[in-house]
PyMOL CGO cylinders between C-alpha atoms (Angstrom):
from pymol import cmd
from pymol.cgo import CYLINDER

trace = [
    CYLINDER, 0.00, 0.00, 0.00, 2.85, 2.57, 0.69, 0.3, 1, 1, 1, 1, 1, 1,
    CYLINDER, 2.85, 2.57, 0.69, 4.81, 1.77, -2.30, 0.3, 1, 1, 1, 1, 1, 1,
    CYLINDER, 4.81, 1.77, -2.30, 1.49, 2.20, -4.14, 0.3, 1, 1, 1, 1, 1, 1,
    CYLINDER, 1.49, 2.20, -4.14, 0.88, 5.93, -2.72, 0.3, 1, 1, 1, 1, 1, 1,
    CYLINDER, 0.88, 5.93, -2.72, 4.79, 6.70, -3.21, 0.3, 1, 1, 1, 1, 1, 1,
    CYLINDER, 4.79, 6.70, -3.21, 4.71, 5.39, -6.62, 0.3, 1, 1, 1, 1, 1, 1,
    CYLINDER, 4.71, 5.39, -6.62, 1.54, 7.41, -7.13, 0.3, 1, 1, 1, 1, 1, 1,
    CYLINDER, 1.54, 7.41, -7.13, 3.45, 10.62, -5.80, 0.3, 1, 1, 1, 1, 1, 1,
    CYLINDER, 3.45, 10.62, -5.80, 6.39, 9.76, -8.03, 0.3, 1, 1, 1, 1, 1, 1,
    CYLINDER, 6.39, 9.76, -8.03, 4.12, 9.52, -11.29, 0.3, 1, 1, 1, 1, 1, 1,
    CYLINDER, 4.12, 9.52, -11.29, 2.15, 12.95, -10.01, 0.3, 1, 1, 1, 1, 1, 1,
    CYLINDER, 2.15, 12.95, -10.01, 5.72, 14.92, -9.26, 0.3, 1, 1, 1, 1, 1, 1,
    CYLINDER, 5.72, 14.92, -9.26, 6.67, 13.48, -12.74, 0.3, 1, 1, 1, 1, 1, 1,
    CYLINDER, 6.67, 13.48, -12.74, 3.21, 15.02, -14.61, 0.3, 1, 1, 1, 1, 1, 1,
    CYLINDER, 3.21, 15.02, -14.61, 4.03, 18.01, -13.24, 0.3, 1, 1, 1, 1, 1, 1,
    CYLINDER, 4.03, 18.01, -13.24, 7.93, 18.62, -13.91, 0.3, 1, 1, 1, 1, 1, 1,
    CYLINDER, 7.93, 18.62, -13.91, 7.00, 17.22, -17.58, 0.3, 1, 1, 1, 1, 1, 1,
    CYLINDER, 7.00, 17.22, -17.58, 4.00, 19.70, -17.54, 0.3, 1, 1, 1, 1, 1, 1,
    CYLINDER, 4.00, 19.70, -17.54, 6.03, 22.39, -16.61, 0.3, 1, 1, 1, 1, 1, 1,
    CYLINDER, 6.03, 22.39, -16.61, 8.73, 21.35, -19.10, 0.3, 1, 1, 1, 1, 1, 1,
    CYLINDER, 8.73, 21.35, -19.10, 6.11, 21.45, -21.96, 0.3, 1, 1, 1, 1, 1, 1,
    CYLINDER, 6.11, 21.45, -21.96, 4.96, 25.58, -21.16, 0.3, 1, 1, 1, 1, 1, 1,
    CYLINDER, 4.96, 25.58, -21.16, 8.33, 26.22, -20.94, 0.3, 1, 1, 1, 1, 1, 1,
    CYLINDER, 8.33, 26.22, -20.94, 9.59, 24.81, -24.39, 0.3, 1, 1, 1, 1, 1, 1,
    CYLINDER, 9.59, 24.81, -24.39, 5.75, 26.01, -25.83, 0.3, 1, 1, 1, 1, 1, 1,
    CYLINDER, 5.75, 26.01, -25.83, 6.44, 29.29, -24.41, 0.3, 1, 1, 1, 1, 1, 1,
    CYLINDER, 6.44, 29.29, -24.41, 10.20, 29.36, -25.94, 0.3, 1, 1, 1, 1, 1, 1,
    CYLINDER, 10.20, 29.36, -25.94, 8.92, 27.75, -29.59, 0.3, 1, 1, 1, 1, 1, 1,
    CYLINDER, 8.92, 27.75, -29.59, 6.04, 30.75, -29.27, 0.3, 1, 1, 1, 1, 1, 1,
    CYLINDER, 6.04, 30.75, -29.27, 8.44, 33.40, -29.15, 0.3, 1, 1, 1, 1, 1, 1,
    CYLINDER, 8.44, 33.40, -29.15, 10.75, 31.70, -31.60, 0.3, 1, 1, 1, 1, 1, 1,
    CYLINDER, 10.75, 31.70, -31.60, 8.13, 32.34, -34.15, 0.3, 1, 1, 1, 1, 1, 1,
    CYLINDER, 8.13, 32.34, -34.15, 6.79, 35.78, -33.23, 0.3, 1, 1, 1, 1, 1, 1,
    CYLINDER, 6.79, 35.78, -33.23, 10.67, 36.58, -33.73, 0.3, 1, 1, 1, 1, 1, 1,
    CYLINDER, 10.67, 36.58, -33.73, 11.33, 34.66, -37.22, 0.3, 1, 1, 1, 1, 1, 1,
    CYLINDER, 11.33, 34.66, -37.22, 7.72, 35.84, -37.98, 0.3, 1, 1, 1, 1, 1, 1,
    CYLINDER, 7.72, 35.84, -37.98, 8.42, 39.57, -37.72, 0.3, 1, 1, 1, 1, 1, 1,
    CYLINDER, 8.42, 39.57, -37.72, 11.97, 39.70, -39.25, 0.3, 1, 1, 1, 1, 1, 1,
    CYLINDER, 11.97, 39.70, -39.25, 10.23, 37.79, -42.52, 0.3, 1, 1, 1, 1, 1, 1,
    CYLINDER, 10.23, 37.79, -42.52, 7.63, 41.32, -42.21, 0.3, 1, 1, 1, 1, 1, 1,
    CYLINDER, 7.63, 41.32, -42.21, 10.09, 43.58, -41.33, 0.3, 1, 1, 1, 1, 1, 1,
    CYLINDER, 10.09, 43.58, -41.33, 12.38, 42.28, -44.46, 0.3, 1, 1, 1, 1, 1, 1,
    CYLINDER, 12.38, 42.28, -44.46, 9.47, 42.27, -46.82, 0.3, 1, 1, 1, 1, 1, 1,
    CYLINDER, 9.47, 42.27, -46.82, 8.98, 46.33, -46.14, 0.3, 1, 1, 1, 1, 1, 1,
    CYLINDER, 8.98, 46.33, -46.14, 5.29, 45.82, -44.78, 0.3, 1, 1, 1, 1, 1, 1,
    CYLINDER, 5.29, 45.82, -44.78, 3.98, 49.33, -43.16, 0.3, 1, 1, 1, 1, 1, 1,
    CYLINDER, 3.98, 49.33, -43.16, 2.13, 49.13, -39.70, 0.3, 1, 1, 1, 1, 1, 1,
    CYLINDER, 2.13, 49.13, -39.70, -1.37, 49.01, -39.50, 0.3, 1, 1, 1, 1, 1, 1,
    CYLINDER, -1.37, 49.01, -39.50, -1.65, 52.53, -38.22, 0.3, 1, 1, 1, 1, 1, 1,
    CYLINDER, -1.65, 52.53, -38.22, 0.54, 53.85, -40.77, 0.3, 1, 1, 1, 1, 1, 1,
    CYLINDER, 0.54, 53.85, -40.77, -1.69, 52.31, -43.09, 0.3, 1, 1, 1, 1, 1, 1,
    CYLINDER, -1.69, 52.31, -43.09, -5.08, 53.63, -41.50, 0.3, 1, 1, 1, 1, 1, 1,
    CYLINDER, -5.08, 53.63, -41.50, -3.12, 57.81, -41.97, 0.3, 1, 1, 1, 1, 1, 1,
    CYLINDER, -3.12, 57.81, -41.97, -2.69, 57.28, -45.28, 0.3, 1, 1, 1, 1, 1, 1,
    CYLINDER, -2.69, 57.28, -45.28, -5.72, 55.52, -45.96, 0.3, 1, 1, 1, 1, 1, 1,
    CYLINDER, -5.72, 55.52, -45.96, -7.53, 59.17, -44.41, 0.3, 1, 1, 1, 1, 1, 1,
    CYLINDER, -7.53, 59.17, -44.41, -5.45, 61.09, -46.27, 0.3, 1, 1, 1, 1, 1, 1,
    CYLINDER, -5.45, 61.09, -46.27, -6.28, 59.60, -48.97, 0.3, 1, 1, 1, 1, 1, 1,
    CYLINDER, -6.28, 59.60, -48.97, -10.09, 59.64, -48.43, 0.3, 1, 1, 1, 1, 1, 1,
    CYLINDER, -10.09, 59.64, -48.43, -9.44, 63.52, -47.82, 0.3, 1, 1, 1, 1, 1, 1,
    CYLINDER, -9.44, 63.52, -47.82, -8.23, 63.90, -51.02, 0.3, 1, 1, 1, 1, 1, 1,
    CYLINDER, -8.23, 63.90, -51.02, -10.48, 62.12, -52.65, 0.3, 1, 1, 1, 1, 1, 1,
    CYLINDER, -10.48, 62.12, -52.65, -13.01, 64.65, -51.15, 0.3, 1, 1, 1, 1, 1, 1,
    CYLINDER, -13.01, 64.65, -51.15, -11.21, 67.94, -51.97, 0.3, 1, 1, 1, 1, 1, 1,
    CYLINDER, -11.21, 67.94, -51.97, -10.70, 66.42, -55.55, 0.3, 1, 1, 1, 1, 1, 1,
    CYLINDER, -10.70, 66.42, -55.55, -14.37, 66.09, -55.79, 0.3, 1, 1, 1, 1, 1, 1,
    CYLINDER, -14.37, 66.09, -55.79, -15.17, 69.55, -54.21, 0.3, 1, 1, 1, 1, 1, 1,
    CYLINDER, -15.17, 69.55, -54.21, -12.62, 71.12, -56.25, 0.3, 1, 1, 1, 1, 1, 1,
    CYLINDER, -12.62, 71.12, -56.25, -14.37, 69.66, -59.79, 0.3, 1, 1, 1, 1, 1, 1,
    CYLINDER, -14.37, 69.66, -59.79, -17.59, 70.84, -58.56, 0.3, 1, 1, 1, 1, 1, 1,
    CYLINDER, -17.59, 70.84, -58.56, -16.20, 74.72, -58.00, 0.3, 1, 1, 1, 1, 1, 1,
    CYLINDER, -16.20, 74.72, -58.00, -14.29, 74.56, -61.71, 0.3, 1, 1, 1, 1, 1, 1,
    CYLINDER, -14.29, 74.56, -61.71, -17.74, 73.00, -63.30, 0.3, 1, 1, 1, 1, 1, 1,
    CYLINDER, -17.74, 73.00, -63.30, -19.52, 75.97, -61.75, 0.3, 1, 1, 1, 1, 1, 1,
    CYLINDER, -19.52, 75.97, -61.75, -16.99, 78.35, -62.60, 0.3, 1, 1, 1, 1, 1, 1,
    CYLINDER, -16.99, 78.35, -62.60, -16.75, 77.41, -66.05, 0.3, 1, 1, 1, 1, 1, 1,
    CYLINDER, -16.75, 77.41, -66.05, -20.45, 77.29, -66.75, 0.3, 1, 1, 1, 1, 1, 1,
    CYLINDER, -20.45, 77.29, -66.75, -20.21, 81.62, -65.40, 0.3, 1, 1, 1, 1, 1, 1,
    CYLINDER, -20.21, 81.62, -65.40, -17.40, 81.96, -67.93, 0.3, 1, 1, 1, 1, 1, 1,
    CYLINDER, -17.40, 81.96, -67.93, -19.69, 80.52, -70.47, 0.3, 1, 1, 1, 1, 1, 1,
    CYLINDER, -19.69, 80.52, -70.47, -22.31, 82.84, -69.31, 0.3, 1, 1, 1, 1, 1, 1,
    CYLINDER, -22.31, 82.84, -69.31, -20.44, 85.75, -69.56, 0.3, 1, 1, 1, 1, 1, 1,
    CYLINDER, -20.44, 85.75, -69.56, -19.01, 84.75, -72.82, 0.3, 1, 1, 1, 1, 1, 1,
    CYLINDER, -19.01, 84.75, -72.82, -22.04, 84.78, -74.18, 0.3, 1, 1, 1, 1, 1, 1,
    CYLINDER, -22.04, 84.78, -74.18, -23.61, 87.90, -72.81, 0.3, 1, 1, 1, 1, 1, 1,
    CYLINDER, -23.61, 87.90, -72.81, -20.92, 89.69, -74.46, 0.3, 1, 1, 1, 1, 1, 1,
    CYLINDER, -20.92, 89.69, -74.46, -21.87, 88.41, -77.92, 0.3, 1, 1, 1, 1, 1, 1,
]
cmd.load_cgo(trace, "trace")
């Protein structure tokens, strides 16, 4: 009966040192990758998301004045037109 319990302690001590042993090597592949995984980013000149989301405004903001911009030379060309032609 004792050697039963101590062998039963021996196999639980053992779960748990192995258990331990696994998170630690999990933990070590895990960064592993994040690190190989971000030099293969940083090499293939990738910009960050927020970068990205600037720009992308920008952009949009452009996009806007552009279309302002056409409006206010469509108006003034149609009053050129209109004084062009009061002249004649």
């Amino acid at each position: 009966m004792q050697s039963d319990n101590k062998l039963l302690s021996d196999l639980a001590r053992l779960g748990q040192s192995a258990a331990g042993t696994i998170h630690g090597v999990k933990s070590e592949f895990e960064a592993k990758v994040r690190s190989h995984l971000e030099n293969i980013l940083k090499d293939m000149d990738l910009v960050a998301r927020e970068e990205f989301e600037v720009v992308q405004e920008m952009a949009a903001a452009a996009r806007a004045e552009n279309a302002e911009l056409a409006k206010r030379i469509e108006t003034l060309e149609k009053e050129i037109s209109a004084l062009k032609k009061k002249k004649k």
